[in-house]
N, C-alpha and C positions, 0 to 999 in steps of 0.2 A: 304413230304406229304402235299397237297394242305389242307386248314381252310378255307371248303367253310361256307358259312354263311346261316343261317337255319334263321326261324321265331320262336319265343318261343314254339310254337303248334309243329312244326313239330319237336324241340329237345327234346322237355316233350316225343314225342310218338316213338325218336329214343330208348331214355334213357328207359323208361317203355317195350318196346320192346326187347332190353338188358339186362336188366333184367331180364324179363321173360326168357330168354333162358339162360341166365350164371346159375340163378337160376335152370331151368330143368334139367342141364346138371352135375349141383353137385347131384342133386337128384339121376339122374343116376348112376353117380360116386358110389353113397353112397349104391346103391342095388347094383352093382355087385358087390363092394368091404368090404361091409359090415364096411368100412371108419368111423370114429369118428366126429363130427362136427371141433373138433380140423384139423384132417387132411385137411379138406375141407378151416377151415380157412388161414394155413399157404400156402396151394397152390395158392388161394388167394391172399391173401400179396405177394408169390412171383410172380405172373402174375402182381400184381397191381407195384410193382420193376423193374421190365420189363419195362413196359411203361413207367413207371418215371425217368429210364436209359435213354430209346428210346428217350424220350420228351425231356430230357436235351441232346442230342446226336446231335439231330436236330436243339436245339436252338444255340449251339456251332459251327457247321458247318454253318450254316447262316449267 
């Protein structure tokens, strides 16, 4: 995956952006599931695992 390179403005408004929808999307999670913040946290951590896999998977293969 390409690191194209942003200006500080437009990564503050990707990352807030991001946010806002990871964020809407547990909310979600959490009315239809009626889900615990705990639950919400370890899904989380394991999306945020994931990537950290991914990331090092990438840096290895390069």
């Amino acid at each position: 995956m390409s690191n194209p390179k942003f200006a500080e403005d437009e990564l503050n408004q990707i990352c807030e952006d991001a946010f806002v929808n990871v964020k809407e999307a547990c909310l979600r999670l959490q009315e239809k599931t009626k889900c615990s913040n705990e639950v919400v946290i370890e899904m989380l951590n394991n999306v945020a695992e994931f990537y950290l896999a991914q990331s090092s998977y990438e840096e290895n293969k390069a």
